[in-house]
C-alpha positions, 0 to 999 in steps of 0.5 A, a space after each residue: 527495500 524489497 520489492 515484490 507483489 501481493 495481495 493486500 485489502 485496503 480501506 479507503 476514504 470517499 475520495 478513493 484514498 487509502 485510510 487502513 489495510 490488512 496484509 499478512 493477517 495483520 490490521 494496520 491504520 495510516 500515521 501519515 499523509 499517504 503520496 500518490 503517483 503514476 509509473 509507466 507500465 508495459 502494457 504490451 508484454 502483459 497484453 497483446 494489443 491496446 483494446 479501443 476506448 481502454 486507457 486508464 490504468 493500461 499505460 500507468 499503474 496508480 501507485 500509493 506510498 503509505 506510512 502505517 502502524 499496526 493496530 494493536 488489538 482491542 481490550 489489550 491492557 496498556 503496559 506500564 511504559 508505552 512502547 514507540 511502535 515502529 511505522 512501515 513505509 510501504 508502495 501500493 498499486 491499484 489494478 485500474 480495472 478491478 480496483 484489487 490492490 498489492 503490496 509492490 514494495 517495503 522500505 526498510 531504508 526508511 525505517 529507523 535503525 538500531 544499533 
């Protein structure tokens, strides 16, 4: 699993939910219920003091887990055998305050090894 910060867009539904992202200049849709939950952040090494009325998204970091495919692209002809494509397993973060998004982690574990 690597772990890491960067930027990615995301799409998501009314409900606030993740449907589609960008990352790396590729297109990639979800090909599964997306999970989401809370982790505990340090907000005091990232600030200095909790300032009054401030609390969603200073002591917990919304995280998504999300299964994804790449979109393949538009008016690409279909091959004679149809390949499997391979999904990614990846944790998002939303940034409470500015809504940005990032990719914070890639579980190659999760992903089907070859022999």
């Amino acid at each position: 699993m690597g772990m890491f910060s960067e930027s990615v867009d995301v799409d998501c539904t009314t409900a606030g939910q993740p449907l589609r992202l960008r990352w790396a200049g590729r297109d990639y849709s979800l090909c599964a219920d997306p999970v989401r939950w809370y982790e505990r952040r340090q907000w005091w090494v990232e600030e200095s003091r909790a300032p009054l009325g401030r609390g969603p998204g200073l002591v917990d970091h919304e995280i998504w887990r999300v299964q994804v495919r790449e979109d393949t692209p538009t008016g690409r002809k279909p091959a004679l055998q149809p390949e499997v494509q391979e999904s990614l397993t990846l944790d998002l973060v939303r940034h409470a305050a500015s809504g940005r998004w990032r990719l914070l982690r890639i579980h190659d574990a999760l992903r089907p090894q070859s022999a």
